[in-house]
Phi, psi and omega in degrees: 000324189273011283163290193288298159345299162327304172307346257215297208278313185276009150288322165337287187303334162296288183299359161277303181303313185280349148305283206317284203325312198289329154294340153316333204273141182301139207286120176308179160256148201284156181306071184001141176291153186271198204268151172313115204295187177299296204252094181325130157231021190285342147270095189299182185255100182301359197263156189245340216240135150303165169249165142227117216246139158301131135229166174222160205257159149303126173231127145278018181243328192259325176091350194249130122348138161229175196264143151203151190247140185228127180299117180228166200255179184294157194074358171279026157265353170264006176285154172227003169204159166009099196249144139332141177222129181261099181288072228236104162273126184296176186258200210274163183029037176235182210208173198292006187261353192287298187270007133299345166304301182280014163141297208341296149025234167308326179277328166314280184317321219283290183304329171293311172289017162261003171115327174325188187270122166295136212225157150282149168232144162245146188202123225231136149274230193107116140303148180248108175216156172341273185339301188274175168233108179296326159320291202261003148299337166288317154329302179244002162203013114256006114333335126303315174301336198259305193300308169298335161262334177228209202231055194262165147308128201244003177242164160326317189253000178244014181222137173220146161219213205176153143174168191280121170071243169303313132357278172314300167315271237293341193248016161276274196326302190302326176278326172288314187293309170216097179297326193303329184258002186200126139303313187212162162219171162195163208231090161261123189074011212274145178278122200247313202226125149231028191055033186265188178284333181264025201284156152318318175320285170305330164273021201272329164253019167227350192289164162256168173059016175300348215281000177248004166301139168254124191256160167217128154234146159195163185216154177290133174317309161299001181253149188287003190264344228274358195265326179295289166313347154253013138303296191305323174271005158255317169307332176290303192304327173303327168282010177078009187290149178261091167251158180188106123312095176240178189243111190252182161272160193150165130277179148309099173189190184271332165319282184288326147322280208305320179322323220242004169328311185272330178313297193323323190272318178272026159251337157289333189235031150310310205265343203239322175217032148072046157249175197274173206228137178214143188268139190266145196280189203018070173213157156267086159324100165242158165273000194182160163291118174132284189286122087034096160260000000 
């Protein structure tokens, strides 16, 4: 019996020895963390509401400051790196207040808690007069200005723009001149031909390098703008551009932008940061005036 135990401890004792090496062996080192994301997410982000803050940009075209009002989403003070940016131009004898008015906000907010990419709105004043180019004040002093105060997008695949009405020209004319600066634009309500050489109408068949812009139009049934727009949206659709014309029920008015406030924002950041873009039910969908999707 003490015979077989003896044998016992000492396969113990064997089988201890030829393990220590292997316990021996210098300890690897763990594997690094990987680098800290664009946006902290170890912590979610509790917050439900966007801000919306006034400042104003420096303009050499205006000679002035002007006020713009700018959306930032929850949590953009944990941002670290670039958020997509929307660029929303007022319509005519309105202000940097117009499209907070309709909704742009909340609605902003509305899409961010379903999960979209969190995004910035720039929304600009500025009288719009002859005397001036509204073109290049967006170009050369505010597109700088907003860059440099906030955590925007400085390309091309992170930028769109828009606008109400009148609007709605300067920010066609601005995309058609230079596609190379927006992914996408839309023209609501938009004033299309005012009879210069560089109206939208026109430069919708003659600009170059528009084809990879993704355009949205769309206008209220009652409104007297509705036939230039679907000249512009058949003209568009002739150059082979991923256009999309619809008709709501409406008028020109304020009324009808606030319905259509989040179609707008989810067509802007369809194109600028890959969420998905869905149509609102009681409206009339075209790829052009005429053809039916």
């Amino acid at each position: 019996m003490i015979a077989r135990w003896v044998g016992r401890l000492a396969c113990v004792a064997l089988g201890l020895v030829l393990l220590r090496p292997v316990c021996d062996w210098p300890a690897q080192p763990l594997p690094s963390s990987p680098p800290a994301p664009a946006i902290a997410t170890s912590t979610p982000c509790a917050d439900r509401a966007g801000e919306l803050r006034r400042i104003t940009v420096p303009s050499r075209v205006y000679g002035t400051p002007l006020p713009v009002s700018v959306y930032l989403p929850p949590c953009y003070a944990r941002a670290r790196d670039r958020l997509p940016v929307v660029y929303l131009l007022h319509g005519g004898n309105a202000d940097e207040t117009q499209w907070p008015d309709v909704g742009v906000p909340s609605e902003a907010d509305a899409l961010i808690a379903r999960g979209v990419t969190p995004f910035v709105v720039v929304m600009p004043g500025g009288d719009y007069h002859r005397s001036l180019d509204y073109a290049t004040f967006v170009m050369n002093d505010l597109l700088p200005g907003v860059e440099r105060q906030f955590h925007v997008g400085a390309v091309r695949a992170d930028r769109a723009i828009g606008g109400i009405s009148l609007g709605g020209y300067w920010a066609l004319r601005l995309a058609f001149k230079h596609p190379e600066m927006f992914a996408a634009v839309g023209g609501h309500s938009p004033v299309v031909n005012l009879g210069q050489s560089d109206d939208p109408l026109g430069l919708a068949a003659t600009a170059n390098g528009i084809e990879q812009l993704r355009v949205s139009l769309d206008v209220g049934k009652e409104d007297a703008l509705r036939g230039g727009t679907a000249r512009l949206a058949q003209v568009l659709d002739a150059r082979g551009l991923a256009v999309t014309f619809a008709v709501h029920p409406g008028r020109h008015d304020r009324v009808y932008w606030r319905s259509q406030a989040g179609a707008y924002l989810q067509f802007y950041l369809d194109a600028i940061a890959g969420s998905s873009f869905t149509r609102l039910p009681g409206a009339e969908w075209y790829n052009w005036c005429g053809r039916g999707v």
